[in-house]
Structures are given as C-alpha cells and as structure tokens.
C-alpha positions as a Markdown table, in Angstrom:
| # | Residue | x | y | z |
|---|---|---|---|---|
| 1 | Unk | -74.8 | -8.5 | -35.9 |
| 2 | Unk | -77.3 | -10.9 | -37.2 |
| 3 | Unk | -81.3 | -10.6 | -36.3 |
| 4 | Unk | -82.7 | -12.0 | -33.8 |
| 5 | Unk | -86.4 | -13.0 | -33.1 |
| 6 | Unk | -86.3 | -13.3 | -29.3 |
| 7 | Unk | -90.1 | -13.6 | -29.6 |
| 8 | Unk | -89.7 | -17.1 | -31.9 |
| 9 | Unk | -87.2 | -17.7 | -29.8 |
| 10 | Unk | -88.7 | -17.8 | -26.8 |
| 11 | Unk | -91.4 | -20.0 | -28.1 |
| 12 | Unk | -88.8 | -22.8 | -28.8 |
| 13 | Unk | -87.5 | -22.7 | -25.5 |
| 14 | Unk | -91.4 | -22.4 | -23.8 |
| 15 | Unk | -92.2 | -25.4 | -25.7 |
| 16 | Unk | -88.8 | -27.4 | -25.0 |
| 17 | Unk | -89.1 | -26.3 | -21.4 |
| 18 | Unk | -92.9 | -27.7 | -21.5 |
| 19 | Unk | -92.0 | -31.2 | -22.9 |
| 20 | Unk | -89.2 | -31.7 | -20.4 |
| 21 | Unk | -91.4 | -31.0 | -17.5 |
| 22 | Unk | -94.0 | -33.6 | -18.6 |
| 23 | Unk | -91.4 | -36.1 | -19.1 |
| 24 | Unk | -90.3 | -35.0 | -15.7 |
| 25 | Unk | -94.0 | -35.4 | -14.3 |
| 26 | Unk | -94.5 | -39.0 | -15.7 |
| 27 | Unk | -91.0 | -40.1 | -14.4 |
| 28 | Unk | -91.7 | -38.9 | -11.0 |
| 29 | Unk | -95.5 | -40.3 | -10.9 |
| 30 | Unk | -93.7 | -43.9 | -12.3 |
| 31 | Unk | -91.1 | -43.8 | -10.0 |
| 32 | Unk | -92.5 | -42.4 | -6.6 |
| 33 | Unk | -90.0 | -39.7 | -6.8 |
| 34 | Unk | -90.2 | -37.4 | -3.8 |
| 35 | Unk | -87.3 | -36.4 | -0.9 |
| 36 | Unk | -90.0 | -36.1 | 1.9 |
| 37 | Unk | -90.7 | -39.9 | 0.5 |
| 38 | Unk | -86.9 | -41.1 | 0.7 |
| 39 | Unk | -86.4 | -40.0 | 3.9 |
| 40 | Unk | -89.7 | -41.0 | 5.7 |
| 41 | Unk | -88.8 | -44.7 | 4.1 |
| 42 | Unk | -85.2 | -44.5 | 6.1 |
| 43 | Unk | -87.0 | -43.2 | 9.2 |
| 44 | Unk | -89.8 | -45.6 | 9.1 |
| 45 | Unk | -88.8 | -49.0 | 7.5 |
| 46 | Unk | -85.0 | -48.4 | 7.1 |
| 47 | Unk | -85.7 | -48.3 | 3.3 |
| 48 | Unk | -83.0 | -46.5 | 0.9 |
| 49 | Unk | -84.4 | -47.6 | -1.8 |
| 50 | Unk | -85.6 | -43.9 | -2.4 |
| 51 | Unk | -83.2 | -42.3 | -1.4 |
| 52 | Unk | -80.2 | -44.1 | -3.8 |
| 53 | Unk | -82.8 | -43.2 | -6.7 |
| 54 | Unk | -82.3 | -39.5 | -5.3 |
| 55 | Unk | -79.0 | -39.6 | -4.8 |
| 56 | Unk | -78.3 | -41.0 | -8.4 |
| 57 | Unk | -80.5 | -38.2 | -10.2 |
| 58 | Unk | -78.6 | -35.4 | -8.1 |
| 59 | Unk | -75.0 | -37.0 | -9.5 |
| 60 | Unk | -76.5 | -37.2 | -13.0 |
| 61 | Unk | -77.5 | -33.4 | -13.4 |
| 62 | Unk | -73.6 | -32.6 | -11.9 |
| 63 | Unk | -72.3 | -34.5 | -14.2 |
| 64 | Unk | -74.3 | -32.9 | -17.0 |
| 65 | Unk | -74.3 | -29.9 | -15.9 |
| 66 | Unk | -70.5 | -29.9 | -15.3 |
| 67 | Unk | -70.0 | -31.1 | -19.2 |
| 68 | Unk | -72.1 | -28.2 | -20.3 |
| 69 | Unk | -69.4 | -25.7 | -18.0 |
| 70 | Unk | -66.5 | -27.6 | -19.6 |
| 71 | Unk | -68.0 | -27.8 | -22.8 |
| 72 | Unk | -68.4 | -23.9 | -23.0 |
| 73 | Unk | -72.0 | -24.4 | -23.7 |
| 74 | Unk | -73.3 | -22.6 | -20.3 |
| 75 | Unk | -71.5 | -20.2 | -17.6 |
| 76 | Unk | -72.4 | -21.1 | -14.1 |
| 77 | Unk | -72.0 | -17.5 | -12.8 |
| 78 | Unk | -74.9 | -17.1 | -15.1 |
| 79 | Unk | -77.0 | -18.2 | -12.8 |
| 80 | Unk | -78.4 | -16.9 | -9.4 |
| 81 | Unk | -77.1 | -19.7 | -7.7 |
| 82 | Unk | -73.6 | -19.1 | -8.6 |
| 83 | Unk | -72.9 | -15.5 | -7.7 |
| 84 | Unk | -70.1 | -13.6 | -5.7 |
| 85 | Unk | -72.5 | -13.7 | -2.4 |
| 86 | Unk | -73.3 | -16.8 | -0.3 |
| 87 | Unk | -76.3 | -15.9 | 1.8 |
| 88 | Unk | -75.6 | -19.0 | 4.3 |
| 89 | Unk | -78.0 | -18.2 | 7.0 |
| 90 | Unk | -80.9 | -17.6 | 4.1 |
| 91 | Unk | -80.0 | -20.9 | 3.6 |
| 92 | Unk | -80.0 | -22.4 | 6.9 |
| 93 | Unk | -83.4 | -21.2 | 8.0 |
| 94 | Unk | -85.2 | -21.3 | 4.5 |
| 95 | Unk | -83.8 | -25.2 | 4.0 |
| 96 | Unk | -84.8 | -25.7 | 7.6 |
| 97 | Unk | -88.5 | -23.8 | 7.1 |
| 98 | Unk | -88.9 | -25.4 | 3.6 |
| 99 | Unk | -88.0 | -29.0 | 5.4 |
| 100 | Unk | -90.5 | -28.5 | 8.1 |
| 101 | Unk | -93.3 | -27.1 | 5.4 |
| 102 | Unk | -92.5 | -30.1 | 3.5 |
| 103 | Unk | -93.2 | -32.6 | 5.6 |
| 104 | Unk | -96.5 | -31.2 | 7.0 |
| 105 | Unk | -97.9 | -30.5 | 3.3 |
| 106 | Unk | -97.0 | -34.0 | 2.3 |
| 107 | Unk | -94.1 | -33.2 | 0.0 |
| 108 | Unk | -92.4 | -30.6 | -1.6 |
| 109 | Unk | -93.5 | -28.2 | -4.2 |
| 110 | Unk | -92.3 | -30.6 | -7.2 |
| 111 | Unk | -94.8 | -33.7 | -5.4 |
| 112 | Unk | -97.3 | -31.2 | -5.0 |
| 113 | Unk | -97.7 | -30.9 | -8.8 |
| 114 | Unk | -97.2 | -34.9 | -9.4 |
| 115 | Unk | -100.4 | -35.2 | -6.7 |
| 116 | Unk | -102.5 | -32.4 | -8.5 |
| 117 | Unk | -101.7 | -34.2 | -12.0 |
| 118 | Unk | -102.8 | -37.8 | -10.4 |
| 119 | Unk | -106.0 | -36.2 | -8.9 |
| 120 | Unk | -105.5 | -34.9 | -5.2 |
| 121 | Unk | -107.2 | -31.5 | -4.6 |
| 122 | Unk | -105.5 | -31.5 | -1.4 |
| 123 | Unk | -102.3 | -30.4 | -3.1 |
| 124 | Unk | -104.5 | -28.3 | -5.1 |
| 125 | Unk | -104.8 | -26.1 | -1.9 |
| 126 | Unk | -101.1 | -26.6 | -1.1 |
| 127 | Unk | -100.6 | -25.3 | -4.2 |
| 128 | Unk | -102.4 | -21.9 | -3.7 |
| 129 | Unk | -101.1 | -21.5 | 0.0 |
| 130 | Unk | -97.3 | -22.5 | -1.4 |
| 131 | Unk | -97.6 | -19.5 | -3.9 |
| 132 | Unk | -98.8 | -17.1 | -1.7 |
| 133 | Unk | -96.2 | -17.4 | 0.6 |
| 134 | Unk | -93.2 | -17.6 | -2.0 |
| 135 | Unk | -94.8 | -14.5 | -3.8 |
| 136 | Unk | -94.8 | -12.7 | 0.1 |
| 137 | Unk | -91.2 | -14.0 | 0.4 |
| 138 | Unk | -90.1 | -12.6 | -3.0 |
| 139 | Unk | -91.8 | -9.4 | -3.0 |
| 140 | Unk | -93.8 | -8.7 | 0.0 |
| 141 | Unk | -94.0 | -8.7 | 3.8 |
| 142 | Unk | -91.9 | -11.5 | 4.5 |
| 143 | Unk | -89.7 | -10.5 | 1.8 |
| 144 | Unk | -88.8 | -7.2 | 3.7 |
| 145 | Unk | -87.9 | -9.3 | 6.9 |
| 146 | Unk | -85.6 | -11.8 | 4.9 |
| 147 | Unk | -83.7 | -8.8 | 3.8 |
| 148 | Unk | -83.5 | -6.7 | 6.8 |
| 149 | Unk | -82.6 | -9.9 | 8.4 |
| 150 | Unk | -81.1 | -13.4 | 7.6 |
| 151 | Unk | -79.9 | -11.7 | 4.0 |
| 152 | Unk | -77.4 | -9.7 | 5.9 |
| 153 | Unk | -75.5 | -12.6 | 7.3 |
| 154 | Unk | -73.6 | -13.4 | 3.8 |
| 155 | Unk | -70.0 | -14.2 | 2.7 |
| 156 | Unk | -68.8 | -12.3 | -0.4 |
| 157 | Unk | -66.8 | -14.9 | -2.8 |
| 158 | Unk | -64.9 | -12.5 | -5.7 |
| 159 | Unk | -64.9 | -15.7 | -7.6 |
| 160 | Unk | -68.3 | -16.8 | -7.4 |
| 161 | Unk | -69.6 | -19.1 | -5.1 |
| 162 | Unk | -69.7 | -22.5 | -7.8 |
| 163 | Unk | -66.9 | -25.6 | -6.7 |
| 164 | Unk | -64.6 | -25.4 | -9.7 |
| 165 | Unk | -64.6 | -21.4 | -9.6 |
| 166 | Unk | -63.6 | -21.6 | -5.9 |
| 167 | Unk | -60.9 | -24.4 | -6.9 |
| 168 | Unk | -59.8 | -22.4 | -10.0 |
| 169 | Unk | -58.9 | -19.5 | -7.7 |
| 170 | Unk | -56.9 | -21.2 | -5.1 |
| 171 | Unk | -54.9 | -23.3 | -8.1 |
| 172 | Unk | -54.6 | -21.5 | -10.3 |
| 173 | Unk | -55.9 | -24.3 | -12.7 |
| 174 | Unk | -58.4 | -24.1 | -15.6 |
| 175 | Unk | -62.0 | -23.5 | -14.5 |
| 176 | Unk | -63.5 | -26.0 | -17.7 |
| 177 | Unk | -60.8 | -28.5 | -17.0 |
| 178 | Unk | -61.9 | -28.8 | -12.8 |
| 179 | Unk | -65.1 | -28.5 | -13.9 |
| 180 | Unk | -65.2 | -31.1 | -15.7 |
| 181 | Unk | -63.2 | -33.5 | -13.8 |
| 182 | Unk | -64.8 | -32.3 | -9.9 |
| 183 | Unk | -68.4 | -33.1 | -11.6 |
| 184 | Unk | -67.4 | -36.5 | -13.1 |
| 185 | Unk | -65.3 | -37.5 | -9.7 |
| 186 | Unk | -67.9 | -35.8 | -7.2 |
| 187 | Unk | -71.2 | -37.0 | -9.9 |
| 188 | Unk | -70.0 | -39.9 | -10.3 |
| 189 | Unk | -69.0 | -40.7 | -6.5 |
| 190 | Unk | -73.0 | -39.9 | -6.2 |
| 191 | Unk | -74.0 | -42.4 | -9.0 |
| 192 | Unk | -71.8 | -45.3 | -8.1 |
| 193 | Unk | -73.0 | -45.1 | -4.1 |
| 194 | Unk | -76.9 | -45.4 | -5.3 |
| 195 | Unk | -76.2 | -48.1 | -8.2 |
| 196 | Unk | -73.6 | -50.4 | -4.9 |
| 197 | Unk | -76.9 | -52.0 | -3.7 |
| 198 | Unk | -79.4 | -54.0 | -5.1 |
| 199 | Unk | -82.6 | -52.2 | -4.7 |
| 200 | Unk | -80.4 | -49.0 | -6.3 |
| 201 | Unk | -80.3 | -51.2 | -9.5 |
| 202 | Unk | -84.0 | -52.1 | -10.1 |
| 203 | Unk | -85.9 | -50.7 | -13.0 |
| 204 | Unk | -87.7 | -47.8 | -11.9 |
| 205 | Unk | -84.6 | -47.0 | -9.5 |
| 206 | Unk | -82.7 | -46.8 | -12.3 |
| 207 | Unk | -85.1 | -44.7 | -14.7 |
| 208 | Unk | -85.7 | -42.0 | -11.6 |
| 209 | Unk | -82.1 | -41.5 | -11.2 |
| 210 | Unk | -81.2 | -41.1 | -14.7 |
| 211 | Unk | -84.6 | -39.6 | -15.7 |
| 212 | Unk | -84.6 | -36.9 | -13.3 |
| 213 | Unk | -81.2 | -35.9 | -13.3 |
| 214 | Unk | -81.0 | -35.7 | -17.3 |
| 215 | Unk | -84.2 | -33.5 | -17.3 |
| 216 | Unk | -82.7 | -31.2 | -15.1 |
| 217 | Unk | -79.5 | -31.1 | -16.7 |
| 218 | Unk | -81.3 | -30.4 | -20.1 |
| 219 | Unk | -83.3 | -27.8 | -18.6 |
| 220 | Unk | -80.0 | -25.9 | -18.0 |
| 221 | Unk | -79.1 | -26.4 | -21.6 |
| 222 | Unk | -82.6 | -25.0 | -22.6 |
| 223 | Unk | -82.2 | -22.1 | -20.4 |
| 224 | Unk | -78.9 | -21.6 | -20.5 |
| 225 | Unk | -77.5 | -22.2 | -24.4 |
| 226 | Unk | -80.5 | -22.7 | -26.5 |
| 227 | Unk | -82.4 | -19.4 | -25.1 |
| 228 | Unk | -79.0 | -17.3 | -24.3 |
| 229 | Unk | -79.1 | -14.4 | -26.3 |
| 230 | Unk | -75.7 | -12.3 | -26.4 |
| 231 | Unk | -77.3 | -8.9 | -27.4 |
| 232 | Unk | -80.9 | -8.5 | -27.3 |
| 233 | Unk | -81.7 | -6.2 | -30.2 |
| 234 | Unk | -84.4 | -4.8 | -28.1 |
| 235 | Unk | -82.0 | -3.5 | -25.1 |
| 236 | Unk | -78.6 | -4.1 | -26.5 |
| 237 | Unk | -77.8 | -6.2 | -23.7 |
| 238 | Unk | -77.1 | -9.9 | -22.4 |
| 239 | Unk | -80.3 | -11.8 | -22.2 |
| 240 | Unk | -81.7 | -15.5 | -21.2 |
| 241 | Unk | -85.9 | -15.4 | -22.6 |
| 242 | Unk | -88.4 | -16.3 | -21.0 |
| 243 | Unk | -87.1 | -16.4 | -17.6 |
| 244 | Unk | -88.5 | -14.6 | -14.3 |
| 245 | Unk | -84.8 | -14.0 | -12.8 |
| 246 | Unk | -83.3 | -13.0 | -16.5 |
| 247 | Unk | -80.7 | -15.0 | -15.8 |
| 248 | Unk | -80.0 | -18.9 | -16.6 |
| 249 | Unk | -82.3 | -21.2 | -14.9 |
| 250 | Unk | -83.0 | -24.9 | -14.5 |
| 251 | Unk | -85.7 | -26.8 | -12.5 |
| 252 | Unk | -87.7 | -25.5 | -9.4 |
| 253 | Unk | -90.8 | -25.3 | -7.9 |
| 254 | Unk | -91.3 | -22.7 | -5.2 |
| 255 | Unk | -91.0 | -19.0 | -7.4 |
| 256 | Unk | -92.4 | -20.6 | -10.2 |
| 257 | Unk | -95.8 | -21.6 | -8.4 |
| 258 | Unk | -95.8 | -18.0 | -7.1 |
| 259 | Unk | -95.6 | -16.9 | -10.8 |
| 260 | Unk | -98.1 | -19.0 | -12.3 |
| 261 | Unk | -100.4 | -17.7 | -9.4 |
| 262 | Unk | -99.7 | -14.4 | -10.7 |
| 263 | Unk | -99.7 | -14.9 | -14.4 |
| 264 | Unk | -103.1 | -16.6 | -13.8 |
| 265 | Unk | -104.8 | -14.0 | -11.6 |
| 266 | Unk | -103.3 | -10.8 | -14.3 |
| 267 | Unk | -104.1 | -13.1 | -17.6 |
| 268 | Unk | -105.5 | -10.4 | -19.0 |
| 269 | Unk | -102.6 | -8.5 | -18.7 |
| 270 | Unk | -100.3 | -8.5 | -21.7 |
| 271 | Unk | -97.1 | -7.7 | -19.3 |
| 272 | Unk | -97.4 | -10.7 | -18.1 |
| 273 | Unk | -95.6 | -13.4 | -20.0 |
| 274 | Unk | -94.9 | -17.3 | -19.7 |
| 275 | Unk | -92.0 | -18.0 | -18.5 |
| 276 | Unk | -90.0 | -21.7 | -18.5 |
| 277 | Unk | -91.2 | -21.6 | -14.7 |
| 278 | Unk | -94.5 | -21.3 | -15.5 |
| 279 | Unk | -94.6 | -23.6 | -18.5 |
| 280 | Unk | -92.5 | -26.1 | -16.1 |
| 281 | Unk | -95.1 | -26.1 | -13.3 |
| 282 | Unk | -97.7 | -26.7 | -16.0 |
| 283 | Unk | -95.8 | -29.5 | -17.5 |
| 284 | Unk | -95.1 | -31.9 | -14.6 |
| 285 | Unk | -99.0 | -31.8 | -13.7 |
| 286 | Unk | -99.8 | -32.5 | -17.2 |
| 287 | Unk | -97.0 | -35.2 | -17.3 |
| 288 | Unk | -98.4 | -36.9 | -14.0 |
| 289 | Unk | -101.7 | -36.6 | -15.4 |
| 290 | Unk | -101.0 | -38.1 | -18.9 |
| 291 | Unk | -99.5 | -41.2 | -16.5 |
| 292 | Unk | -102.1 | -41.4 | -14.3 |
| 293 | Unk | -104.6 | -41.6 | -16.9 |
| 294 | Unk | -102.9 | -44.5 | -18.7 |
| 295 | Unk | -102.1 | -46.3 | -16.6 |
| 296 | Unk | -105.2 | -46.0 | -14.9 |
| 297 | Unk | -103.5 | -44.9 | -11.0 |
| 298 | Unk | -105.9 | -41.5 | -11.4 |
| 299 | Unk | -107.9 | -41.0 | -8.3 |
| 300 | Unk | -109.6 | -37.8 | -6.9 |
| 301 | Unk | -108.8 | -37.0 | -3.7 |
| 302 | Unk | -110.5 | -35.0 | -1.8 |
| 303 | Unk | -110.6 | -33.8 | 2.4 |
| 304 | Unk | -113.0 | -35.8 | 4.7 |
| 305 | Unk | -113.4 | -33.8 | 7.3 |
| 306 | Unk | -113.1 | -29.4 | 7.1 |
C-alpha cells in the first residue's frame, strides 16, 4: 500500500475548503442570498425573485452531487445524511425549531456569518448564542433529551435513506445509473422552474443559483474524493480528514459554529484540530468581508438600545 501523508493531506483539503467558503461568502453578500430573505419577500411583497435564485442553487448541487454518485467519485451512504435510519420526527421539530430561531435571529446560521463579515455585531452575538446551543444539542443537556426523545421515533431503511438507493432497491436497477438520471430529471426540474420567469434570469439571480449550488457541490468533492482516504496508515481504517463527523461532509453552518466556538476557547489545546467546518465558517465571513470592503457596502452595526 502506498504512503500516505494524511497530515499534507489534510492541509490541501483545509485550504480548498477555505477558498470555497469565501467564494461562497462574496456570492451570498453580492447576491442577498438568505432563505429567511426569499420567503419574507413572498410573504411581504409577493416577490420570488429570491426564492427562484434558491431554488436554482438547491437543483445545481443535486445535479452535481448526483454526477459525483454516478461518476464513482463519492458514495452517498458516506455521509450522515444518507444512512440506514431516518430520524423523521428529529427532523420535524428541529426544521420547525430551526425555522422559528431563524426568523427571530434575522437569518440562518450561513446569513449570520455573511452579516458578521459585512460588519453587524448583532450576528456576532447570534453567533455565540447559536454555538452554544448546537454544542448543548450535540453533546450536552439538550442533547440527552433529543435522544431519550424525538431520536426514538425513526424508520430503519436497510438501503439507506438517499432517493436512488431507495429506487435501486425496489427495481432492481443500477444505483449510478438512477442516480444520475433522478438528479438530472429532479435538479434539473428545480433549475428550469427558477430560470421560467424573468426576474429568475437576471444577473445576480443567475450567479446565486449557480454560485451557490456549485460551491456546495464542490465541497462534497473536497470532502468526499479529494480528502477520502481508503486506509489510514495511522488506524488501518476508512478515513475522510479533517472532518468533525469522520465521515463525508459538504456545507453547514449550525455544528460547525459550535466547533469553532470550541476550537477557539481550547486553542491551546493541540487535540483540537481545524476541521473543513471550522475553516468553512471562517471562510464565508472572510468572503463577505473581502466584498464588503470592495465594494464599499461595510457598515458596523451595532444594538441601540440593551
């Protein structure tokens, strides 16, 4: 078996990770990219502008993505998004709770960064409490009452819980071949509803959808091909570096902010490593920032009142 440097490696993904997420945080800062943002335009002016732009960048990362699965260049069940559980009340109440958070913090935790990197120290204090809370729900009190509750209401799927694995086992046909033609048919379906109507066509429209949906489709390739590691010569085993869940990851920003809280407060601890989570959060502030700064939209922000 030949060598590997997992440290080197890891440094190439860190860094790859790192310029992605600054290209992610100057698209989003160009573009106005938020999904508390598309839906309060629908709500409130009857706007989908937004919305088409979100629409489009979720149909470009599943068509991306879906290439990669066909391709053989990344394994969904590699993922914990993907495996033989569906915890479909977790998800009920946590989208519902994360909805409701969302909308009273001003955005979600990916706007949060984009308003710290264009100067708002409100978000700065979302930031802290939004970290807190993920780290209790990973690891600590609330953590214990996920499990012991809304955990237990789950569906076990032998084949994994991902479309084409689920379509694979009831057919009979070729995983790579339905995922490849479900995330053109089903991505594409996406892409073609945002780009029907005129204000899904303009220009910054049409470099959110595509911007944002290629990053995180990237992402997955960084994660999940460039930094996949058959046999780490250090435990003999399967390995994705630098990743807090050790398995393939992409884009998010809840357990990530928890983790850069954590890295930050136990720097001086040498067990604690960067991670593409960390390095992403990092990256979409500085990306904002760089935007911000050029194009002369920085403002601080600040409470006026306690």
């Amino acid at each position: 078996m030949q060598d590997i440097d997992t440290g080197a490696l890891a440094t190439q993904v860190l860094w790859a990770a790192f310029g992605l997420s600054v290209a992610l945080g100057a698209i989003m800062q160009r573009t106005h990219f938020c999904t508390m943002g598309a839906l309060s335009d629908i709500v409130n002016m009857g706007d989908w502008a937004r919305m088409r732009m979100w629409v489009m960048a979720m149909g470009v990362a599943m068509i991306g993505f879906n290439a990669m699965v066909a391709l053989g260049w990344v394994d969904a069940h590699k993922s914990i998004y993907a495996g033989p559980r569906l915890l479909w009340l977790s998800a009920l109440v946590g989208g519902a709770m994360f909805g409701f958070g969302m909308v009273l913090a001003s955005g979600c935790g990916s706007k949060t960064l984009v308003r710290i990197g264009s100067g708002n120290l409100k978000s700065a204090v979302v930031f802290v409490v939004l970290g807190v809370a993920a780290f209790a729900t990973l690891k600590g009190i609330t953590a214990v009452a996920r499990v012991d509750t809304v955990d237990r209401a789950a569906i076990t799927i032998a084949s994994g819980t991902d479309l084409p694995s689920v379509v694979a086992t009831a057919t009979g046909l070729s995983k790579a071949m339905l995922a490849a033609v479900l995330g053109l048919v089903l991505g594409g379906a996406l892409v073609g509803w945002a780009l029907a109507r005129p204000e899904g066509r303009s220009a910054d429209n049409v470099l959110g959808g595509l911007g944002v949906g290629a990053v995180i489709a990237l992402m997955w390739w960084v994660s999940g091909r460039l930094g996949h590691v058959v046999e780490d010569p250090n435990t003999l085993q399967e390995a994705f570096v630098a990743t807090n869940s050790q398995r393939m990851e992409s884009l998010s920003f809840v357990s990530p902010i928890a983790y850069t809280l954590d890295w930050l407060m136990f720097f001086s601890d040498k067990a604690k490593l960067l991670t593409i989570g960390i390095v992403s959060v990092c990256g979409v502030i500085v990306g904002a920032a760089l935007h911000a700064l050029l194009t002369r939209s920085f403002r601080w922000e600040g409470f006026r009142d306690a």
